[in-house]
Structure formats: C-alpha cells, structure tokens
C-alpha positions in Angstrom: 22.6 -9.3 14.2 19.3 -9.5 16.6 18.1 -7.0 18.0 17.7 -7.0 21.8 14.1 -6.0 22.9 12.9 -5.1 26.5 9.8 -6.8 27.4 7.2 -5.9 30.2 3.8 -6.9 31.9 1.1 -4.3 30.9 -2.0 -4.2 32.5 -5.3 -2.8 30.9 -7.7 -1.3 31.1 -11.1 -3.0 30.5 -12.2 -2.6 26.9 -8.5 -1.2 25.7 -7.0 -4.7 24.5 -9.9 -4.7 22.2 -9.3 -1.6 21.2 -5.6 -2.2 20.4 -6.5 -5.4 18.2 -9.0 -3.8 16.0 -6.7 -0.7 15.4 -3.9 -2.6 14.9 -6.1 -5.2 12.2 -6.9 -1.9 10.6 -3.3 -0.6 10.1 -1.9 -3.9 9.4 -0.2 -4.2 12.2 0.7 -6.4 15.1 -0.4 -5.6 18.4 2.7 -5.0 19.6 3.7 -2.9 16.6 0.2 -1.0 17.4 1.5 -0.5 21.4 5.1 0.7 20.3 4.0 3.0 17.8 1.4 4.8 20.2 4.4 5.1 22.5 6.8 6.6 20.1 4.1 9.2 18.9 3.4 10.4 22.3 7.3 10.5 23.6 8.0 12.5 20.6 5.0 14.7 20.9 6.2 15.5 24.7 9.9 16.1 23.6 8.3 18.4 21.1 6.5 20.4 23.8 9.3 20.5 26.2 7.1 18.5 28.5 9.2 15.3 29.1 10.7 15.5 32.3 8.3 17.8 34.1 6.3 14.9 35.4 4.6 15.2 38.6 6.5 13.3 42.2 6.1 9.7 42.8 2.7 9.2 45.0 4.2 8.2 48.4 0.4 6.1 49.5 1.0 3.6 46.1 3.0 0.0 47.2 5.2 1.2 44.0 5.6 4.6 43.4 5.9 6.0 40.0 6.5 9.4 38.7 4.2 10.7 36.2 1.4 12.3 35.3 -1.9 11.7 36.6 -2.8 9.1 33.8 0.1 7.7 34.0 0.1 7.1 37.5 -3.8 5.6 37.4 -2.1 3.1 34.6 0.1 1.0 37.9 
C-alpha cells in the first residue's frame, strides 16, 4: 500500500538550497530525504527539551500569521 505524503511550497533562503544539495550529495541522500530528516531531528530534539508547544503568539502585522519562534516566523 502507498503511502500518502503531504506536500508544501518552501521558500529559501538565498544560499540554503545549495546548501541542502551538497549535504544531501554527501549523505547519499535526496534532497527531500535531506529536508525531512532535518525536520525530524529538530522536532525530536524539542519534544526532548519540553519545548514544543511553548512557541511564541502569531505576529498580528504578518498577511499570514504563524506561531513560532522568531526563526520560524522570519521563514513565512
């Protein structure tokens, strides 16, 4: 059975695309794979530290508000 997948539009910053395909050449890896695994090590640090869910309100002066940290936020 297929699995179903989720799939979004990411915007980057300039220079991080490259950064993603030459770290993903280097582990063999997709850049998709690369993306996903980043992900997963960072949610699971954060569930680690108790820190998942304590994310800052969504910014009210953004056309789309997100919650999240100020990184994360700079990212939309």
């Amino acid at each position: 059975m297929r699995q179903q997948l989720d799939k979004i539009m990411l915007r980057l910053p300039d220079g991080m695309r490259d950064r993603i395909r030459n770290k993903a050449a280097a582990n063999r890896r997709s850049m998709n794979a690369e993306i996903v695994h980043y992900l997963d090590r960072a949610l699971v640090a954060e569930e680690a530290s108790g820190a998942l869910g304590a994310a800052t309100p969504a910014r009210r002066d953004h056309p789309h508000p997100v919650q999240g940290n100020e990184h994360e936020r700079d990212l939309v």
